[in-house]
Structure formats: structure tokens, C-alpha cells
PyMOL Python script that loads the backbone (N, CA, C, O; Angstrom):
from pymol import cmd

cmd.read_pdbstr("""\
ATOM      1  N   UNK A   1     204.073 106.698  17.027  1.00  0.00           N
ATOM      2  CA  UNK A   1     204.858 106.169  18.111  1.00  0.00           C
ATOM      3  C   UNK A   1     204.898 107.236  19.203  1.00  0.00           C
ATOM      4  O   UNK A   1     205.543 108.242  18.909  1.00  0.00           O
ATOM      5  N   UNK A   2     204.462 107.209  20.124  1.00  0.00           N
ATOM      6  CA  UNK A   2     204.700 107.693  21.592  1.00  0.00           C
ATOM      7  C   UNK A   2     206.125 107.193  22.666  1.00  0.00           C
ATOM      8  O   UNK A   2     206.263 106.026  23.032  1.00  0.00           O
ATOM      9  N   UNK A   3     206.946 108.147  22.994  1.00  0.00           N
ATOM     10  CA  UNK A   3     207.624 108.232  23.572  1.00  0.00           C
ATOM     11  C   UNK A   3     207.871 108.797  24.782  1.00  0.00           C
ATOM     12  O   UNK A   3     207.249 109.841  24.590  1.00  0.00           O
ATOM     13  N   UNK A   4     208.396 108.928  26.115  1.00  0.00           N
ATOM     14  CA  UNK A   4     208.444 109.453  27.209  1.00  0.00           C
ATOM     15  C   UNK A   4     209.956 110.024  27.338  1.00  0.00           C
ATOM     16  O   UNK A   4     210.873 109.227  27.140  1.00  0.00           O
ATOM     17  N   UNK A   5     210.257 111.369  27.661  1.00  0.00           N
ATOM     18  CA  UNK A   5     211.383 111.940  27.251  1.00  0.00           C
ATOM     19  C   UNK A   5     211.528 112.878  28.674  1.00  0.00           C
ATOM     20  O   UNK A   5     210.655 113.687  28.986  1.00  0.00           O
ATOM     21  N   UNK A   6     212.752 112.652  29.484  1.00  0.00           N
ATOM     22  CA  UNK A   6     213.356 113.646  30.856  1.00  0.00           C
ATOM     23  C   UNK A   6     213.822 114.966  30.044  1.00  0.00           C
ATOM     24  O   UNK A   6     214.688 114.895  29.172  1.00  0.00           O
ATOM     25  N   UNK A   7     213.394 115.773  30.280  1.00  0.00           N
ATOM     26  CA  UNK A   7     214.446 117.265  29.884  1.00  0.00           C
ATOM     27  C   UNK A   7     215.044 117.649  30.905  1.00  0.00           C
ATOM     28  O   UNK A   7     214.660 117.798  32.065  1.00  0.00           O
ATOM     29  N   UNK A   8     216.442 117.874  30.191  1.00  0.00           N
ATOM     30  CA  UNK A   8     217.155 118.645  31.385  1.00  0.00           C
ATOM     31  C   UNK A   8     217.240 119.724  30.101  1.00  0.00           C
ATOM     32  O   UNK A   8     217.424 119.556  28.895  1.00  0.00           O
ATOM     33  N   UNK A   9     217.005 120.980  30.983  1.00  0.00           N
ATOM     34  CA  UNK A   9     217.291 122.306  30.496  1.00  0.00           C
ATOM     35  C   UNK A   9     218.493 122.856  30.860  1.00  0.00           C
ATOM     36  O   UNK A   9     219.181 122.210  31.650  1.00  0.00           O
ATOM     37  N   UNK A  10     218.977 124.123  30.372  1.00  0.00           N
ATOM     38  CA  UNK A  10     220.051 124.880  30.564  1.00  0.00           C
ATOM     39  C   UNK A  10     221.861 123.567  30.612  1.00  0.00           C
ATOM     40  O   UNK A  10     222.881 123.637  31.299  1.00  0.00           O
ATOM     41  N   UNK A  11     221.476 122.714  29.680  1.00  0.00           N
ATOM     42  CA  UNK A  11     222.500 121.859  29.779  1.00  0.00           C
ATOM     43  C   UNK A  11     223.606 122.721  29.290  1.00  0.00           C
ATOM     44  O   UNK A  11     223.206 123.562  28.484  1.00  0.00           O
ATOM     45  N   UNK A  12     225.083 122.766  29.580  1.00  0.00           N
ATOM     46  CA  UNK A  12     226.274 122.983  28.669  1.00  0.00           C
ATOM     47  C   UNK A  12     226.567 122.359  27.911  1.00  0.00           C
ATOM     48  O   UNK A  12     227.594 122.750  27.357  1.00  0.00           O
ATOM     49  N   UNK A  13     226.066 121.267  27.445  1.00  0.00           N
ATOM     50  CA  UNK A  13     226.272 119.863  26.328  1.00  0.00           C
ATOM     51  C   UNK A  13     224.920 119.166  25.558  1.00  0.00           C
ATOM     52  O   UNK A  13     224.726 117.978  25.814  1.00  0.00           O
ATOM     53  N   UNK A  14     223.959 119.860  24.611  1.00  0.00           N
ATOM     54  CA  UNK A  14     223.272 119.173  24.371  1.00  0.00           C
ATOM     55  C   UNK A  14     223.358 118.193  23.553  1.00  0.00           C
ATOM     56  O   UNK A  14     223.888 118.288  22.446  1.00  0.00           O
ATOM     57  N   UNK A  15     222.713 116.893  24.134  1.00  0.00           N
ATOM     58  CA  UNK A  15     222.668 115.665  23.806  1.00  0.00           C
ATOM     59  C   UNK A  15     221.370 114.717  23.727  1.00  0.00           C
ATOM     60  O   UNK A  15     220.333 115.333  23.971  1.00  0.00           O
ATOM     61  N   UNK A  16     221.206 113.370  23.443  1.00  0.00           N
ATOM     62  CA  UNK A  16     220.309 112.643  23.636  1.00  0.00           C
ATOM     63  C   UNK A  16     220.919 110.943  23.636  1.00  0.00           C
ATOM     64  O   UNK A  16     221.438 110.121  22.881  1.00  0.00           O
ATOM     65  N   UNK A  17     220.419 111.111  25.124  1.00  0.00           N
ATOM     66  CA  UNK A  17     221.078 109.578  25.521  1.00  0.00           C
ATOM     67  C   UNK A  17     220.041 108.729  26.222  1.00  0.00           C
ATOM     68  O   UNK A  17     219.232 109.397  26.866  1.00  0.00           O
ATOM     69  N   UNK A  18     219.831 107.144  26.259  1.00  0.00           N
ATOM     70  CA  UNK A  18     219.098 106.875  26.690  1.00  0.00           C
ATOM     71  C   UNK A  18     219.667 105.862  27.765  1.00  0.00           C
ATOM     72  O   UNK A  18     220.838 105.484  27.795  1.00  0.00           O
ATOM     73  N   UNK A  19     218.652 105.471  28.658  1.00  0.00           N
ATOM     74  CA  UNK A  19     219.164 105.557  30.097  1.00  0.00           C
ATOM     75  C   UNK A  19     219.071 103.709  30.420  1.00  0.00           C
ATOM     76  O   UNK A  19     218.349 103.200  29.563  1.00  0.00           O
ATOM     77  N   UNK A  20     219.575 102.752  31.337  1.00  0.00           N
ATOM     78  CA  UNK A  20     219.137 101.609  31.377  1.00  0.00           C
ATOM     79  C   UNK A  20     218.303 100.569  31.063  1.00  0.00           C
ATOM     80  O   UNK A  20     218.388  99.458  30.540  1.00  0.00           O
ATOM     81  N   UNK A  21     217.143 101.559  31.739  1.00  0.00           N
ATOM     82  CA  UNK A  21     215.855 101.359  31.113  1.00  0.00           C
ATOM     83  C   UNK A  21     215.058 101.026  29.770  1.00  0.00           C
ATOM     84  O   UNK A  21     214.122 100.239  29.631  1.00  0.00           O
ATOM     85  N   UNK A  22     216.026 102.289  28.290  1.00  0.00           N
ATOM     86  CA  UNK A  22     215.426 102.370  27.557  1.00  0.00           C
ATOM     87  C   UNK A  22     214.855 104.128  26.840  1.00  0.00           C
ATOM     88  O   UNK A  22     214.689 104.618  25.723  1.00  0.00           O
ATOM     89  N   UNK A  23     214.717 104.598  28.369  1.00  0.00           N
ATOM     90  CA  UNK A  23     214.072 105.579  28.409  1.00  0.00           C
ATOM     91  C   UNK A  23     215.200 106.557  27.949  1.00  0.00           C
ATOM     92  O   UNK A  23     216.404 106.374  28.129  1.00  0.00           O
ATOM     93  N   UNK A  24     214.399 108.031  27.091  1.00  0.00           N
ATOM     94  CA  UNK A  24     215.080 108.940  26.398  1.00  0.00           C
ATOM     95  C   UNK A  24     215.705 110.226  27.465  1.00  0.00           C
ATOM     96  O   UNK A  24     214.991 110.943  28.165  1.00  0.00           O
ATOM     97  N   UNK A  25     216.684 110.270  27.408  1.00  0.00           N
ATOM     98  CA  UNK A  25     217.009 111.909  28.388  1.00  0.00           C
ATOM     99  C   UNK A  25     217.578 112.811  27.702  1.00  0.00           C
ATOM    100  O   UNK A  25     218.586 112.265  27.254  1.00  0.00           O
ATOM    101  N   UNK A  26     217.543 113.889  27.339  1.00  0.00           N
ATOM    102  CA  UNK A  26     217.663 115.343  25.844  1.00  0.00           C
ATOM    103  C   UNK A  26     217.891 116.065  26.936  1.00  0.00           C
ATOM    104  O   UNK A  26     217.147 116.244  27.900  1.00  0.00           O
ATOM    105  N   UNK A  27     219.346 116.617  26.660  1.00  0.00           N
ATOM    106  CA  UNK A  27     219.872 117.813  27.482  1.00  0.00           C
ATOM    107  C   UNK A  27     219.838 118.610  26.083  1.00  0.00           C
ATOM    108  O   UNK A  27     220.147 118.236  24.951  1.00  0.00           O
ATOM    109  N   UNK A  28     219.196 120.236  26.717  1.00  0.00           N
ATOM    110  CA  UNK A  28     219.033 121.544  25.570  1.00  0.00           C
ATOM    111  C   UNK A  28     219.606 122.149  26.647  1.00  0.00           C
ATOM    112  O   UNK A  28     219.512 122.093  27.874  1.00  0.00           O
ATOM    113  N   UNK A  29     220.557 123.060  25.389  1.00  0.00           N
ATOM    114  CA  UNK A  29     221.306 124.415  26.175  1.00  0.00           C
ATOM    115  C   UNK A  29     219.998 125.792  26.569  1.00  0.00           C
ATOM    116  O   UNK A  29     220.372 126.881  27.004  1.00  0.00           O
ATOM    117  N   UNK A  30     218.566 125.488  26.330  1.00  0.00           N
ATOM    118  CA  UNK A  30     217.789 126.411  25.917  1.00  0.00           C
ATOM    119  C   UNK A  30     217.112 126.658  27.546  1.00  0.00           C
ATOM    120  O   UNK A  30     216.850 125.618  28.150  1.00  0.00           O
ATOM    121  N   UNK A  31     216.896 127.655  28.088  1.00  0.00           N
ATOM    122  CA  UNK A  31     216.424 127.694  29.181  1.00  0.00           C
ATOM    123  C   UNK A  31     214.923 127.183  29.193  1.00  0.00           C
ATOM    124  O   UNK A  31     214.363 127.288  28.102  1.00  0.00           O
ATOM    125  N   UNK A  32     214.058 126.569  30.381  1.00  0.00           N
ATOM    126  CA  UNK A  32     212.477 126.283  30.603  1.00  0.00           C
ATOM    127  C   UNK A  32     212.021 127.525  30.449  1.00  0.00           C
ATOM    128  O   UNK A  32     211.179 127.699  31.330  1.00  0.00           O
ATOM    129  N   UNK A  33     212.161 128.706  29.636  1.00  0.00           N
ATOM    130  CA  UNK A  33     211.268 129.889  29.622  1.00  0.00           C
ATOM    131  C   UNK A  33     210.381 129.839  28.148  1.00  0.00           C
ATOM    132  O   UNK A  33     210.646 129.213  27.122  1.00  0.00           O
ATOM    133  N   UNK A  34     209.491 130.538  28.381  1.00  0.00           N
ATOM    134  CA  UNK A  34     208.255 131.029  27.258  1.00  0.00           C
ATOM    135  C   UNK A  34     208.462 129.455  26.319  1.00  0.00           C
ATOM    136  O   UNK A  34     208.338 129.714  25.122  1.00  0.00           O
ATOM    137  N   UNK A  35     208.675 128.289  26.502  1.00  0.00           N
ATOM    138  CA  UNK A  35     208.899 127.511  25.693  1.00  0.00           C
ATOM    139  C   UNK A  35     209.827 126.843  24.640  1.00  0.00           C
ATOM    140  O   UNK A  35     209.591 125.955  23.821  1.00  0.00           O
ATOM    141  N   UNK A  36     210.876 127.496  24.896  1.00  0.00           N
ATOM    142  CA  UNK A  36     211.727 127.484  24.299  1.00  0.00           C
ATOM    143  C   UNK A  36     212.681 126.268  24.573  1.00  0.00           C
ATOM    144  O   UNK A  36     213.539 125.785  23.834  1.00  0.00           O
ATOM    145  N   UNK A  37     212.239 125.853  26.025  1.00  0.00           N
ATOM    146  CA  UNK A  37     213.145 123.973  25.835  1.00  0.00           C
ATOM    147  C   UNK A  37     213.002 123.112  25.213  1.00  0.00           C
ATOM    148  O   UNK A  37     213.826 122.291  24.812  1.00  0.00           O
ATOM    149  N   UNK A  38     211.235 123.238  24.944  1.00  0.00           N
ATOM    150  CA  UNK A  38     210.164 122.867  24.388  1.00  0.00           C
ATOM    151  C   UNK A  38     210.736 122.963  22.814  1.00  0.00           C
ATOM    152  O   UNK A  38     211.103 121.854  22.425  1.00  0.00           O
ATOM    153  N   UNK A  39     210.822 123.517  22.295  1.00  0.00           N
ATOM    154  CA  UNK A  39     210.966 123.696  20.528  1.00  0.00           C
ATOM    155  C   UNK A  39     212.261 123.116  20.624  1.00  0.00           C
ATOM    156  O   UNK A  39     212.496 122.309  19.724  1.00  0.00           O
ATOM    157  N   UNK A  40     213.546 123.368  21.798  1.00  0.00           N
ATOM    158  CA  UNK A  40     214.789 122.936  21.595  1.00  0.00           C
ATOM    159  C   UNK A  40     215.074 121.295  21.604  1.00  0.00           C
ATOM    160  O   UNK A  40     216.015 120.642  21.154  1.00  0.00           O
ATOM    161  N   UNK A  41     213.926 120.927  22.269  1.00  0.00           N
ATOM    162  CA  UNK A  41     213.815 118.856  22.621  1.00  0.00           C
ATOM    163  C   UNK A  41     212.957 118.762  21.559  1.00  0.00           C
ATOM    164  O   UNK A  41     212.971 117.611  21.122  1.00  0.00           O
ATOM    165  N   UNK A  42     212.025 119.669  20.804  1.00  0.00           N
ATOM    166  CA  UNK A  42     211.556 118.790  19.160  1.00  0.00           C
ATOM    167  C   UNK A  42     212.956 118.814  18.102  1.00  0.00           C
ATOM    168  O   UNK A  42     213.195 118.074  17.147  1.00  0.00           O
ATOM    169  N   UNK A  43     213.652 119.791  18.582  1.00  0.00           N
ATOM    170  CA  UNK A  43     215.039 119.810  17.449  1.00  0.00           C
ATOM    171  C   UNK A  43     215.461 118.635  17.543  1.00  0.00           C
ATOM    172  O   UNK A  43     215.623 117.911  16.561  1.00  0.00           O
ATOM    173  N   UNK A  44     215.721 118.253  18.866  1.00  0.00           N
ATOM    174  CA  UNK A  44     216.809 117.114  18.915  1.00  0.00           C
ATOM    175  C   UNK A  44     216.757 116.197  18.779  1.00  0.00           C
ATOM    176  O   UNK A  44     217.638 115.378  18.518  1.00  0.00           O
ATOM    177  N   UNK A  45     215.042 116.029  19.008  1.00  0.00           N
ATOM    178  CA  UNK A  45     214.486 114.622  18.668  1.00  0.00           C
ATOM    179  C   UNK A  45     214.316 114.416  17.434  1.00  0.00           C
ATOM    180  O   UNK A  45     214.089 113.232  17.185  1.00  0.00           O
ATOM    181  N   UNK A  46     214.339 115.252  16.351  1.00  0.00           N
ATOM    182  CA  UNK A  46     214.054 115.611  14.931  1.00  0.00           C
ATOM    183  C   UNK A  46     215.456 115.283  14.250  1.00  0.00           C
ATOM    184  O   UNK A  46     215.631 114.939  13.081  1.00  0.00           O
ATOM    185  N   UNK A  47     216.223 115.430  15.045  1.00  0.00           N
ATOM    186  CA  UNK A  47     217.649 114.903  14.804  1.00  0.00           C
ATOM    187  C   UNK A  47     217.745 113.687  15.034  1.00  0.00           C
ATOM    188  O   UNK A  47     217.642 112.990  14.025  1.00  0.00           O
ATOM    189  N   UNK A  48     217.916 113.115  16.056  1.00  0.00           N
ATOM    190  CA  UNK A  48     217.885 111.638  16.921  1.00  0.00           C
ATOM    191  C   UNK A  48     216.937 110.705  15.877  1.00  0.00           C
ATOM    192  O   UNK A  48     217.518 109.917  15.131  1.00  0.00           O
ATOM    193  N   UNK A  49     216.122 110.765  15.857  1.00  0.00           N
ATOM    194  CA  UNK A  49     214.856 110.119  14.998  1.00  0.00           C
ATOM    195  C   UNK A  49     214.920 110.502  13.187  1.00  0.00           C
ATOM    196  O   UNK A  49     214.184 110.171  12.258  1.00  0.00           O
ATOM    197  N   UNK A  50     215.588 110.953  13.226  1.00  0.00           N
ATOM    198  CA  UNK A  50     215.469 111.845  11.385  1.00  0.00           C
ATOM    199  C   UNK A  50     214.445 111.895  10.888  1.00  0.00           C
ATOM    200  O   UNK A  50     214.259 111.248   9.857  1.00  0.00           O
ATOM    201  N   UNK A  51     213.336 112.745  11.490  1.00  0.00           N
ATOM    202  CA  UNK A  51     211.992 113.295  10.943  1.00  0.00           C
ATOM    203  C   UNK A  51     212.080 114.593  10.932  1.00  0.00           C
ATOM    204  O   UNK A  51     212.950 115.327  11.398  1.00  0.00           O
ATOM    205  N   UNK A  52     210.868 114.887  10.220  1.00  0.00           N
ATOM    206  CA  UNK A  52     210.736 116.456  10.022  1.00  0.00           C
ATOM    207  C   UNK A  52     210.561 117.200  11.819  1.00  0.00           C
ATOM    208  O   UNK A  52     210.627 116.583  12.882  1.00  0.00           O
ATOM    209  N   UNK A  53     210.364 118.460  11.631  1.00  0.00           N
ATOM    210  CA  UNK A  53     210.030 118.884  13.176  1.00  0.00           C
ATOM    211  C   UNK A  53     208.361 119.123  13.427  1.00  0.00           C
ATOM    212  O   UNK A  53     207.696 119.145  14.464  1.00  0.00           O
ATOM    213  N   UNK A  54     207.952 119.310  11.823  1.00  0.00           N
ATOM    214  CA  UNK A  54     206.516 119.059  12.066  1.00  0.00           C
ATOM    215  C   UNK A  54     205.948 117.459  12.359  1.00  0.00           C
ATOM    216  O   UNK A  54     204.945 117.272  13.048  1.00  0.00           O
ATOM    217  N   UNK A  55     206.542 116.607  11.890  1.00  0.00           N
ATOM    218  CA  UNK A  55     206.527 114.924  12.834  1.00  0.00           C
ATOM    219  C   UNK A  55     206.323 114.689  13.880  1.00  0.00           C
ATOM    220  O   UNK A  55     205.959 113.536  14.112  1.00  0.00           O
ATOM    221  N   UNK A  56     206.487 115.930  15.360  1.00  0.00           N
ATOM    222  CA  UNK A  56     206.943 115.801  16.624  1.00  0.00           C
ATOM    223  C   UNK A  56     206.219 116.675  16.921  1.00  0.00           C
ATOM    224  O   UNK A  56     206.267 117.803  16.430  1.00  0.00           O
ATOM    225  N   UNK A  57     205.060 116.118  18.175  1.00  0.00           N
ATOM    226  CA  UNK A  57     203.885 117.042  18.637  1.00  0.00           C
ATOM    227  C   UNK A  57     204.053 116.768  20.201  1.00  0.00           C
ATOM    228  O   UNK A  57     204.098 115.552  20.391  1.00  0.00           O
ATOM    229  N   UNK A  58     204.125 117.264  20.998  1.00  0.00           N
ATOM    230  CA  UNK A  58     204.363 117.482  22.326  1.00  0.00           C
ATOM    231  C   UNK A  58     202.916 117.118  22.919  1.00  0.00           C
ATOM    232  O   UNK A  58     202.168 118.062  23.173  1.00  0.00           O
ATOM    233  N   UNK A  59     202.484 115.829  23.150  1.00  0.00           N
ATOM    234  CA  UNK A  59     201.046 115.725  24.040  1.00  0.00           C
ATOM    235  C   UNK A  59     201.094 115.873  25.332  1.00  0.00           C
ATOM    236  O   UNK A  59     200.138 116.544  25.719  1.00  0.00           O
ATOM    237  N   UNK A  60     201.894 115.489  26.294  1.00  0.00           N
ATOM    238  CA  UNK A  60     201.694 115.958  27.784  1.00  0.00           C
ATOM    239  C   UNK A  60     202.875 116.385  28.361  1.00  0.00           C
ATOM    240  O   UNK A  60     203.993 116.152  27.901  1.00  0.00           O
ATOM    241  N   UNK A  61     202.618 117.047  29.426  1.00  0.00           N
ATOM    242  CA  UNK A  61     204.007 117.758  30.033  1.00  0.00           C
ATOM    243  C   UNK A  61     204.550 119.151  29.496  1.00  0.00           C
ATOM    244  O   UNK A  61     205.775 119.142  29.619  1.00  0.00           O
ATOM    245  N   UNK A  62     204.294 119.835  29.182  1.00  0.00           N
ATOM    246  CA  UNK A  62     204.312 121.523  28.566  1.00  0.00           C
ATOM    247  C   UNK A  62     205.301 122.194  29.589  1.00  0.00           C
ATOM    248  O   UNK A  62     206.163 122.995  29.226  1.00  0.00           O
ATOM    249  N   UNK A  63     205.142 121.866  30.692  1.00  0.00           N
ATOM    250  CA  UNK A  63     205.868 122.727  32.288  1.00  0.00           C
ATOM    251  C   UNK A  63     206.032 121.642  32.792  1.00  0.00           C
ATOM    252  O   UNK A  63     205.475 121.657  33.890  1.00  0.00           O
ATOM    253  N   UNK A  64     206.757 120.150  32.486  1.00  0.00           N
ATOM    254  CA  UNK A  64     206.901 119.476  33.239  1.00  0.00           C
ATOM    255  C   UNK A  64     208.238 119.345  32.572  1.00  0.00           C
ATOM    256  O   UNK A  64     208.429 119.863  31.471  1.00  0.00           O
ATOM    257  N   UNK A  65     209.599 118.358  33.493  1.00  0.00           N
ATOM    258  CA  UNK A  65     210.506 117.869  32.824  1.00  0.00           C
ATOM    259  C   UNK A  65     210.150 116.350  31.866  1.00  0.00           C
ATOM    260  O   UNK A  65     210.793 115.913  30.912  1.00  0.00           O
ATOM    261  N   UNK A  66     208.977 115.808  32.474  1.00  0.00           N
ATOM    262  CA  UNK A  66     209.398 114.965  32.118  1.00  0.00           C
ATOM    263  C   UNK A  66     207.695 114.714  30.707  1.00  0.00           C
ATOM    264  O   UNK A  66     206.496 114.712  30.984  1.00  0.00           O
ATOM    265  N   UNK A  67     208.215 114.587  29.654  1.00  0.00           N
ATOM    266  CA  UNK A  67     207.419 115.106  29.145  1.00  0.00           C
ATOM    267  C   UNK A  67     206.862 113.604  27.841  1.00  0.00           C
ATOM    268  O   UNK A  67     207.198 112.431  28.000  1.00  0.00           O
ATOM    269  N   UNK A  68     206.042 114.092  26.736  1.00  0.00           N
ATOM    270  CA  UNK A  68     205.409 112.425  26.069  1.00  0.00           C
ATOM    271  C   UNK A  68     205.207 113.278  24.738  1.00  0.00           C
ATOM    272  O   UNK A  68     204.472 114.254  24.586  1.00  0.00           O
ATOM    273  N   UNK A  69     205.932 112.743  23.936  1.00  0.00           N
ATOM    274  CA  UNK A  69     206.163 113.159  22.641  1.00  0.00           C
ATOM    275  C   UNK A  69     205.127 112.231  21.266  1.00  0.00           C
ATOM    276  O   UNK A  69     205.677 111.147  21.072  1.00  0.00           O
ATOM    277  N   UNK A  70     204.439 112.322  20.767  1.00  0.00           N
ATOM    278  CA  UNK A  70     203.829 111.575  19.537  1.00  0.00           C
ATOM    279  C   UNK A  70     204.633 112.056  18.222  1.00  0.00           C
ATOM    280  O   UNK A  70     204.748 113.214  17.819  1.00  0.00           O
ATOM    281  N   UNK A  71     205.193 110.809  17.621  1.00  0.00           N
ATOM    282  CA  UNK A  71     205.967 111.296  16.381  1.00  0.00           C
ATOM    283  C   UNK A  71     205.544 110.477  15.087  1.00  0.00           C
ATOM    284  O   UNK A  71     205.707 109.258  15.040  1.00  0.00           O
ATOM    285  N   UNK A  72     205.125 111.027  14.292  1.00  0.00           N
ATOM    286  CA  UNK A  72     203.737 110.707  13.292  1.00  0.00           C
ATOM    287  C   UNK A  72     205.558 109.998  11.826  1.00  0.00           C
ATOM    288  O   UNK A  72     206.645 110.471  11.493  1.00  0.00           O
ATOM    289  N   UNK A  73     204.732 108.697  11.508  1.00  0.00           N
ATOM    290  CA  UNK A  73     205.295 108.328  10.197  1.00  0.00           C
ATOM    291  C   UNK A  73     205.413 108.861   9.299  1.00  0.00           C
ATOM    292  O   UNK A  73     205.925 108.317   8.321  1.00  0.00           O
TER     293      UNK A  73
END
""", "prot")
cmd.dss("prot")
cmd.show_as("cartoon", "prot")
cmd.util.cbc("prot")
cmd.orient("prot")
């Protein structure tokens, strides 16, 4: 399953809520540096979804907010 996911970084409240649409938005307290929002939005989605964190592979968007997650059965 492929998903499309907004990051907001440096949130004071991390969460995962989804928006009118459908669409996923993951606030991480983790700053956009060396990757680290990055590992903090596979946590949450690893939470949100109850899969492992190896389940959750990041295919596009690396330096983007808005990013496309593949999460394996």
C-alpha cells in the first residue's frame, strides 16, 4: 500500500491526523536535519498503522515535506 504523507517538522505535539480529503499529516517533534524527521514519520506511522518499522520504506520525497511512503504486508 502506498500512501502520501505532509510532514510538519519541529511540531510541539506529535501526532497523526488526517485531513478532509483523506490525506495523512504526521507532526514529529524531530527537526528536517541529517534525517531524522524522516525515521521520526516511519515511527509514527509504525504506530498509526501497527507494523513493524522495517514495513515502512520511504520512496519519494527525502527533502521534501510532502513525502510517499510504501508499507509492505
Amino acid at each position: 500500500m502506498r500512501i502520501t504523507v505532509l510532514v510538519h517538522p519541529n511540531a510541539k505535539q506529535p501526532r497523526v491526523e488526517k485531513d478532509l480529503l483523506g490525506g495523512l499529516h504526521v507532526y514529529v517533534g524531530a527537526p528536517p536535519l541529517d534525517g531524522r524527521a524522516n525515521e521520526a514519520v516511519i515511527n509514527s506511522l509504525a504506530n498509526y498503522f501497527r507494523v513493524k518499522k522495517y514495513q515502512i520504506k520511504l520512496i519519494r520525497g527525502h527533502k521534501s515535506k510532502l513525502k510517499i511512503f510504501e508499507i509492505a504486508d
